[in-house]
C-alpha positions as CSV (number, residue, x, y, z in Angstrom):
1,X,-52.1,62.5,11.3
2,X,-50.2,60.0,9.0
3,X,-49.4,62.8,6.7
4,X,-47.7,64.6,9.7
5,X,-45.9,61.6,11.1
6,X,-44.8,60.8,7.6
7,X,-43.0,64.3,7.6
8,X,-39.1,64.1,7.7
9,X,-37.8,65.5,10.9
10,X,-41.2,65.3,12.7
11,X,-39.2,63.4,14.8
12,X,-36.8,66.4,15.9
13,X,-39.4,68.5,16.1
14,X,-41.2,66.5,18.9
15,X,-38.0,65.9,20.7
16,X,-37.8,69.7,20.7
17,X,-41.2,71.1,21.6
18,X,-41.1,73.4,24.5
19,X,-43.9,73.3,27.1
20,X,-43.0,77.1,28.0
21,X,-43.9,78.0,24.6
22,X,-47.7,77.0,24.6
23,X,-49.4,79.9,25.4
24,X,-53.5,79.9,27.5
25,X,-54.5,80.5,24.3
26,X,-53.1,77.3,22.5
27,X,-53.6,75.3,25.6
28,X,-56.9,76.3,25.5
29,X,-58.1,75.6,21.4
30,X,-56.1,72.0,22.0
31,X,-58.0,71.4,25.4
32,X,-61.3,72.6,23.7
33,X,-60.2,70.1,20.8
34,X,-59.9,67.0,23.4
35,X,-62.7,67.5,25.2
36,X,-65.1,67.5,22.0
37,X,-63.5,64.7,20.5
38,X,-63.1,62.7,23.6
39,X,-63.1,59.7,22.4
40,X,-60.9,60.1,19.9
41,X,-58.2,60.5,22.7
42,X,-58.9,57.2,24.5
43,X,-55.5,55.1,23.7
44,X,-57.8,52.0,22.8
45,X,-59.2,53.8,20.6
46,X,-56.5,55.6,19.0
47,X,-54.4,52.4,19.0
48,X,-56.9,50.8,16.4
49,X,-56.3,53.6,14.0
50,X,-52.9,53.9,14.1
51,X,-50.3,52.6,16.7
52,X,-47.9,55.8,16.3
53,X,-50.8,58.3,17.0
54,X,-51.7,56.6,20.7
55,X,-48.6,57.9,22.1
56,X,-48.3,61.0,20.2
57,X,-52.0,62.1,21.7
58,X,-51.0,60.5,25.3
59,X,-47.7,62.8,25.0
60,X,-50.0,66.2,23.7
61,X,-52.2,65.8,26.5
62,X,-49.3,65.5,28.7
63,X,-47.5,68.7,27.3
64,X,-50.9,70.4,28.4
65,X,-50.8,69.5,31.6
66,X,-47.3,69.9,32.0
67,X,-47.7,73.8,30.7
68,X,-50.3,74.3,33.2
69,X,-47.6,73.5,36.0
70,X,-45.2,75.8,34.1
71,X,-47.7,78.4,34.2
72,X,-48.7,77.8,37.9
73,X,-44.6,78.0,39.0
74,X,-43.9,81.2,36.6
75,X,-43.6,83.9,39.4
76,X,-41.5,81.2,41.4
77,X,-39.3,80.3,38.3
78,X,-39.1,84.9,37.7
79,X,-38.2,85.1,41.1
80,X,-36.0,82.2,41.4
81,X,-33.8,83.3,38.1
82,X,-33.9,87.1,39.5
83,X,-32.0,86.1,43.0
84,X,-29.9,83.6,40.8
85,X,-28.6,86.9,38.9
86,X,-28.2,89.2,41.6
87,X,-26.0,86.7,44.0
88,X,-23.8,84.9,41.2
């Protein structure tokens, strides 16, 4: 994790991560990764390792839950951008 924080432009690339973009599948193998290293994801615990990780694991488990909304309101958002085209 330090490694990956160290990276330059780690930064940009969290600013830019799309929620539409994870797929069941990735939801899924992160989801299966949180829930077998529960503990691990507990901001107490996360803040004693390292400060920066706590709220880049609070913010990955709210991109989850945030692309299982997206995922819920797809045929509404399809429908919604179909009547947009066909009366502008």
């Amino acid at each position: 994790m330090k490694s990956f924080l160290s990276n330059s432009g780690v930064i940009a690339q969290i600013l830019g991560f799309e929620a539409r973009q994870v797929t069941p599948k990735i939801k899924k193998l992160v989801q299966n990764i949180v829930s077998q290293n529960a503990s691990s994801f507990e901001q107490s615990v996360i803040y004693n390792a390292s400060r920066a990780a706590a709220p880049l694991a609070a913010w990955s488990i709210a991109n989850i839950k945030f692309s299982e909304v997206l995922l819920k309101i797809e045929p509404l958002t399809s429908e919604l951008d179909n009547l947009t085209q066909k009366f502008a």
